[in-house]
N, C-alpha and C positions, 0 to 999 in steps of 0.2 A: 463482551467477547473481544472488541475492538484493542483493548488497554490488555487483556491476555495474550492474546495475539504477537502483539508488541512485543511482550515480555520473552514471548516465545524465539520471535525473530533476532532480540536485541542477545538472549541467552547463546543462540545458536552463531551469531556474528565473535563472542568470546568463546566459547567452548562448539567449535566445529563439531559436524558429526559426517562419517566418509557417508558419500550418496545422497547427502542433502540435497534439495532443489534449492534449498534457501542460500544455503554457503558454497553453491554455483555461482548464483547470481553475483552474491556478496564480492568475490571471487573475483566475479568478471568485471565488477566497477560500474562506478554510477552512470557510465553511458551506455551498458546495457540496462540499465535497471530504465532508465529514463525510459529506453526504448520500449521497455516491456509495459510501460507506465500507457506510453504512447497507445500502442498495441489495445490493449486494453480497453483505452478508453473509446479506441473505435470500434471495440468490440460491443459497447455498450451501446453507441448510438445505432449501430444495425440493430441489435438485437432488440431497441425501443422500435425500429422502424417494422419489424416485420415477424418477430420470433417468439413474441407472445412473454408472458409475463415470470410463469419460471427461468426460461433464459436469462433476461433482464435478472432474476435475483441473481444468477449464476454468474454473469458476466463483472453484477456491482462487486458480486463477491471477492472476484479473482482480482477488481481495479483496487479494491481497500486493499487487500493483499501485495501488491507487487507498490502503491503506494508505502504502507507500510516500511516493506523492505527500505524503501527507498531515504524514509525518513532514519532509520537504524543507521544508512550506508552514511549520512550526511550526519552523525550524529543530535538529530531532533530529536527531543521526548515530543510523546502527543499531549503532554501536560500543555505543550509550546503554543500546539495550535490551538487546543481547549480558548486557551486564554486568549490568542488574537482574537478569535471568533467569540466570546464572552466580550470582548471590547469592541468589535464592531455591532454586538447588539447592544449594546448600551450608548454605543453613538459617540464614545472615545475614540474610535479609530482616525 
């Protein structure tokens, strides 16, 4: 879903669509995206702290999301990171 996803954000960063939340963001540049990145990810540590475990999937969901974004906006494939993270398990890095 993750690699779909992508496809989805990276489709919508060339072929706009009016009202998107994606080609908002895209829109607004990588220091809102950061922010929303930011945002996010303390959403996630409250939501480990006290909101119970659906939250928690709800909140990872929205941080891989507004990451996502983020790697389209900086042009990263997630091929990119596969691969760092495939090198640091193997003790390459």
């Amino acid at each position: 879903m993750l690699n779909e996803l992508y496809r989805i954000i990276r489709d919508r960063s060339i072929h706009p669509k009016t009202g998107s939340y994606t080609n908002q963001l895209l829109q607004q540049g990588y220091q809102r995206i950061a922010q929303k990145v930011g945002e996010e990810a303390v959403e996630v540590i409250i939501a480990v702290g006290n909101q119970g475990r659906q939250r928690i999937i709800e909140e990872v969901a929205d941080l891989y999301y507004h990451l996502l974004v983020l790697l389209v906006d900086q042009g990263i494939e997630l091929q990119e990171i596969e691969t760092e993270l495939e090198k640091r398990h193997s003790g390459k890095a």
